[in-house]
C-alpha positions in Angstrom: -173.4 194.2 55.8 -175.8 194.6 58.3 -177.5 197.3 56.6 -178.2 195.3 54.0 -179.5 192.6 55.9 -182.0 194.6 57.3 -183.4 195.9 54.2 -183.5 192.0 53.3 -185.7 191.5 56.5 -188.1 194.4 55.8 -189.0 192.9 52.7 -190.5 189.6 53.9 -193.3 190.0 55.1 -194.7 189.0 58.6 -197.8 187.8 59.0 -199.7 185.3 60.9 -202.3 183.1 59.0 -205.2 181.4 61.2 -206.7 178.1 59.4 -209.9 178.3 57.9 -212.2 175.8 58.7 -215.2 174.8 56.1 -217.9 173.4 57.9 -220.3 172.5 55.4 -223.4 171.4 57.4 -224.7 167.9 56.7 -227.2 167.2 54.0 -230.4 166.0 55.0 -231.1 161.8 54.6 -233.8 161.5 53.3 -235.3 158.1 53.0 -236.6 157.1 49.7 -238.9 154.1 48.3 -239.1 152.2 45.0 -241.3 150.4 43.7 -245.0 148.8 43.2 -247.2 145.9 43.4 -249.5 144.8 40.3 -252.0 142.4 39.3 -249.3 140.7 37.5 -247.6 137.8 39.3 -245.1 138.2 41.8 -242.1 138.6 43.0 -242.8 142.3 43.0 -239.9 144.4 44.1 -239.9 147.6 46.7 -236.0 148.9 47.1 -235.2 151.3 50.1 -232.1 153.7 50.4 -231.5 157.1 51.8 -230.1 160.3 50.2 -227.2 162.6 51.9 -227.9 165.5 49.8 -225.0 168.1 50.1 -226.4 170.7 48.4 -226.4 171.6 44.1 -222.7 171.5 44.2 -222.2 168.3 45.7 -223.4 164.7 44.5 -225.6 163.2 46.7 -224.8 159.9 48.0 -227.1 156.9 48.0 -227.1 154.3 50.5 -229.4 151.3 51.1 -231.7 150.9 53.6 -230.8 147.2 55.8 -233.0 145.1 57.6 -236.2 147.3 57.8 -239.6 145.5 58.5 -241.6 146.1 55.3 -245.0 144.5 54.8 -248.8 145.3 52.7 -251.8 145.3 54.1 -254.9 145.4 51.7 -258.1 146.9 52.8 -258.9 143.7 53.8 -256.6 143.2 56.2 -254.4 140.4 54.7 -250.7 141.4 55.8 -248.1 140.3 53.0 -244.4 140.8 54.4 -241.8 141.4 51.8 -237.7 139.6 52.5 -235.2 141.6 51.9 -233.1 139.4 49.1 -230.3 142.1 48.6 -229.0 145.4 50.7 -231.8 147.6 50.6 -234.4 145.5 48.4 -237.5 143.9 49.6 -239.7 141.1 47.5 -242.9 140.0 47.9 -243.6 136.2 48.0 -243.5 134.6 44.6 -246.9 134.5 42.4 -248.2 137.0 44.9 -250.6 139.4 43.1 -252.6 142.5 44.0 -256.6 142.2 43.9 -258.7 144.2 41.7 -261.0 146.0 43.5 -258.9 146.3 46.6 -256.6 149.1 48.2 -252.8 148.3 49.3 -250.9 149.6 51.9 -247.0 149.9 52.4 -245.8 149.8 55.9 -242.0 149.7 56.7 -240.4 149.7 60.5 -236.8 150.9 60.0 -233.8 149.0 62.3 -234.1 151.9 64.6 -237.7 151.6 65.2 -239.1 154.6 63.0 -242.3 154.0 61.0 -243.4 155.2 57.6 -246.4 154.2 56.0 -247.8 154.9 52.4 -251.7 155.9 51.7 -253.9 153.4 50.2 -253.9 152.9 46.6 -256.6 151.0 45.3 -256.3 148.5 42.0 -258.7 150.0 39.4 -258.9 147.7 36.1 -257.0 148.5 33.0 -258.0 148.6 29.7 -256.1 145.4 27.5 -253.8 146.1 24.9 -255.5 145.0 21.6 -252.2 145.3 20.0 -248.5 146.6 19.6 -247.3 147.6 16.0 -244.2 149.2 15.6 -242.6 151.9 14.0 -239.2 152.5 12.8 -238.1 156.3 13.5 -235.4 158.6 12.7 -235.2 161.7 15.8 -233.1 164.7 15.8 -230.5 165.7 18.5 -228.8 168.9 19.7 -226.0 168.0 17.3 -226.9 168.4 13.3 -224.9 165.6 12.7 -226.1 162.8 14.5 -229.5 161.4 15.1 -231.2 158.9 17.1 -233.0 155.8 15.4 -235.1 153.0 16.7 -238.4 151.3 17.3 -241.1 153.0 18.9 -244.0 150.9 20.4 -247.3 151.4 19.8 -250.4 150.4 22.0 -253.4 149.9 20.3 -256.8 149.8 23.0 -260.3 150.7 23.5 -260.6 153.2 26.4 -263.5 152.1 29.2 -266.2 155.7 28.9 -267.7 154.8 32.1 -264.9 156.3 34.2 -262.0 158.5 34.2 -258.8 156.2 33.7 -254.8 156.9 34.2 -252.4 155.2 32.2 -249.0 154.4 32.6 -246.4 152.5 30.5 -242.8 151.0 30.7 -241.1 147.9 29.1 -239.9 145.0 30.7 -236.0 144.6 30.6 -235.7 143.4 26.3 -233.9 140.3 25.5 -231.9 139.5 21.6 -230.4 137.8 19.9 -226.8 138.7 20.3 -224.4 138.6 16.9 -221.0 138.0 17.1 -217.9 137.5 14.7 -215.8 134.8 16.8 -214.0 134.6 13.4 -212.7 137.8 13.5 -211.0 136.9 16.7 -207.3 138.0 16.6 -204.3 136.9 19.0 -202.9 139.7 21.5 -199.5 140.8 20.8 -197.4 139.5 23.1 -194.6 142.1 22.7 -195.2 145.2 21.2 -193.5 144.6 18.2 -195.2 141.5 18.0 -198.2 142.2 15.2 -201.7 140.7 16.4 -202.2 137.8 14.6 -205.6 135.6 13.1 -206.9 133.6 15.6 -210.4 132.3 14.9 -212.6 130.6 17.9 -214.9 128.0 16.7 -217.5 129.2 19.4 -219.4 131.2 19.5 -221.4 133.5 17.3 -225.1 133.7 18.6 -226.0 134.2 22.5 -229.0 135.6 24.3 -228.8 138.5 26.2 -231.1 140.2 28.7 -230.9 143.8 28.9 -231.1 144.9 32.6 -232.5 148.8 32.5 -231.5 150.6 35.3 -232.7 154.3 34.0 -236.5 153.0 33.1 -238.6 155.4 30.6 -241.9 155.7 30.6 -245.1 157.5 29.0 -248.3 158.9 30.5 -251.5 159.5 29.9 -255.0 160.4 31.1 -258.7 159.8 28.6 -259.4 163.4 28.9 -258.7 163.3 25.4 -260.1 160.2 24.3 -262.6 158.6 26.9 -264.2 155.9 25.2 -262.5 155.9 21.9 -260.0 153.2 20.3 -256.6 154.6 20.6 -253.5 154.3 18.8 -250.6 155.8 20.8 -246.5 155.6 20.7 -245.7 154.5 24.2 -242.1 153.8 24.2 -239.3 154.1 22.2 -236.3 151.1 22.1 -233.1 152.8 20.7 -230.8 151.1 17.9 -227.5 150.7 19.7 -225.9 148.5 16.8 -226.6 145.3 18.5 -230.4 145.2 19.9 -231.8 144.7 15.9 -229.3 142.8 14.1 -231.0 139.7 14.9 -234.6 139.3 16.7 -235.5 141.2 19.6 -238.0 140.8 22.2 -239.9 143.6 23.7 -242.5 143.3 26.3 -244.9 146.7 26.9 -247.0 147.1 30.1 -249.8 148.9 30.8 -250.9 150.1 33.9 -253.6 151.8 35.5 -252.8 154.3 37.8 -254.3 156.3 40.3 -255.0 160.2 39.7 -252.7 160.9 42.6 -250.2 158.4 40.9 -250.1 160.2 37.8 -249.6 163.7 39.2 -246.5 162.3 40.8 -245.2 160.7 37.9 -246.0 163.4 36.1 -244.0 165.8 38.1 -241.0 163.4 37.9 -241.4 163.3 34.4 -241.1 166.9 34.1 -238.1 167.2 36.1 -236.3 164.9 33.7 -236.9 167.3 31.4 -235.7 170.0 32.5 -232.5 170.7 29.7 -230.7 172.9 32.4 -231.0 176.2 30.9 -231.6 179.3 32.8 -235.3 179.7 32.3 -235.6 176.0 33.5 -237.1 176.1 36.8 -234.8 174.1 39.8 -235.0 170.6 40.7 -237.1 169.6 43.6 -237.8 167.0 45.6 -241.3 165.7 44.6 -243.3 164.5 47.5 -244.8 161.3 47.1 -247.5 158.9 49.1 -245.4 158.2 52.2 -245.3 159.7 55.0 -243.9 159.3 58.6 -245.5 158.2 61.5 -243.3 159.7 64.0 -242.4 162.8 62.7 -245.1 164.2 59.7 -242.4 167.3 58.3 -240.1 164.5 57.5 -239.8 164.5 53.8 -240.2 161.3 52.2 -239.2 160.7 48.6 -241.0 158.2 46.2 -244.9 156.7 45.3 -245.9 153.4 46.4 -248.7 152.3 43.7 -250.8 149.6 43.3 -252.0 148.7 40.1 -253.6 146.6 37.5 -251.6 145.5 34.6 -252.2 144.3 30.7 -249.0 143.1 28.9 -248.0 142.1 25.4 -245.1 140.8 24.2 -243.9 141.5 20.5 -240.6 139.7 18.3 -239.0 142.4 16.0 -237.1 141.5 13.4 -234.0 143.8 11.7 -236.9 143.4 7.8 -239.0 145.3 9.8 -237.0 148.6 10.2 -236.7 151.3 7.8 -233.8 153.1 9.8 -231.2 151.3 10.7 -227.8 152.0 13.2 -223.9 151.1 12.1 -224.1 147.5 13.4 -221.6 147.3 15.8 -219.4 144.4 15.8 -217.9 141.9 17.7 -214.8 140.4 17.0 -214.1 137.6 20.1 -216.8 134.9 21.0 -220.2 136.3 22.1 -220.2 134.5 25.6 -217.5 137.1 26.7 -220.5 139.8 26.8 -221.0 140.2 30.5 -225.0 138.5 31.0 -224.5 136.8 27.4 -225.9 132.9 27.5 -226.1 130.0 24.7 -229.2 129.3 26.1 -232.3 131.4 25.8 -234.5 133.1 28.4 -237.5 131.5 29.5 -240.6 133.5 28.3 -238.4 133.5 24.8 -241.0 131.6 22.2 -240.3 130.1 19.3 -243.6 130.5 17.4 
């Protein structure tokens, strides 16, 4: 008996493990800015947070940056301090504008006294947008099977050919008319072998809703290619989601002119977007922008303060004007239950 538990003993092994500690070193915050000032007017945003990046394998985390003292000076020497509405976002007095002509200035003083400040970008005048037309597009995907359709805006200007200009477009956030089927409304079973049962609300089947666009597009250009000319170029592209065009939709296109400075950066960023993520793409980066520190000139600071003149125009697109068209999507229950959905509608809708 003792023999044999002895052999049993022998075969378990005997070892003694040490924990292994990961100490994975602390990504580096890095503060970044967003945002700009134009000659439209204000409130004009500039949001502050800071990055913990962690490394490729790791999310970075993004926090935003409280009770900082952010202000712009023009070349002039006006100071315009920005209040910070929400965590992390700043806002310029309403109906403040920037100056053509003039050069702005971002200074911010951080709660623990550090100071960054962004080189001067002056406000060089843009050419206006003689028109947007439309144009209703079919694009390919990776898959075979599915496509993309929508609306892609056109601006139609005449390019200045007494300088070198820098464009840059975006849309402001899109407003519809929002189609519901309140008469398709149906009861929830209240037991499971309860079968859901025709219930149809009297209210509501038309709202307006405002699209907030938190991942903004945008499209750039320099006149190297057609300095002086009239142009005709697709600027931005408004998907058909099943909703956006079954009724009218309003789309507002900006154009702005940039710096040359401004355009390299954006055009950087717009490149890394890009990138598809195969092995021949080149890695991320981060893309330094206009603002440095004052206190310490290695620090890396990400984002491009810019300063810029602006020409607008708004355009109403009705679903008669597409050619390709998405599975309307629909909505059985009463269209105020769409989170942002109102009876009434916004305030630069016109009725013309």
């Amino acid at each position: 008996m003792l023999r044999k538990l002895f052999y049993i003993l022998l075969l378990i092994p005997f070892s003694c493990i040490d924990p292994y500690n990961v100490n994975l070193e602390e990504g580096e915050q890095l503060l970044t800015i967003e945002g700009f000032i134009t000659t439209d007017p204000g409130p004009h945003q500039i949001k502050l947070t800071r990055t913990d990046t962690y490394g490729s394998v790791f999310e970075g985390l993004i926090r935003p940056v409280r009770q900082a003292q952010v202000n712009v000076r023009d070349s002039e020497g006006l100071v315009t301090f920005l209040t910070e509405i929400e965590p992390g976002i700043y806002e310029t007095p309403e109906g403040f504008t920037a100056k053509l002509g003039l050069s702005y200035t971002l200074q911010i003083r951080l709660q623990d006294g550090r100071e960054y400040a962004s080189f001067p970008e002056r406000v060089n005048q843009v050419a206006p947008i003689d028109n947007v037309s439309i144009r209703s597009v079919e694009l390919a995907t990776e898959s075979r099977l599915e496509t993309r359709v929508g609306v892609q805006l056109i601006a139609e200007f005449k390019d200045p050919g007494d300088q070198t200009n820098f464009y840059y477009w975006r849309t402001a956030p899109g407003s519809f008319v929002l189609v519901a089927n309140p008469e398709l409304y149906t009861n929830p079973p209240t037991h499971p072998t309860d079968p859901r049962g025709p219930a149809p609300k009297q209210c509501c089947a038309i709202c307006y809703l405002v699209e907030s666009n938190r991942i903004q597009s945008f499209t750039l250009a320099s006149d190297e290619d057609f300095n002086g000319l009239e142009t005709r170029r697709p600027v931005a592209f408004i998907e058909d989601n099943g909703l956006r065009f079954k009724d009218t939709y309003r789309a507002e296109l900006k154009q702005l002119g940039i710096s040359q400075n401004a355009h390299r950066y954006l055009r950087l960023v717009d490149q890394q977007l890009s990138i598809t993520g195969s092995v021949f793409d080149q890695p991320p980066a981060n893309i330094r922008g206009n603002i440095i520190s004052l206190d310490d000139p290695d620090e890396t600071v990400l984002g491009y303060f810019i300063a810029a003149d602006v020409a607008s125009q708004v355009i109403y697109i009705q679903p008669s004007d597409l050619e390709f068209r998405a599975t309307p999507r629909i909505i059985p229950d009463d269209c105020l239950t769409v989170p942002g959905a109102s009876l009434e509608p916004p305030s630069n809708w016109s009725f013309d």
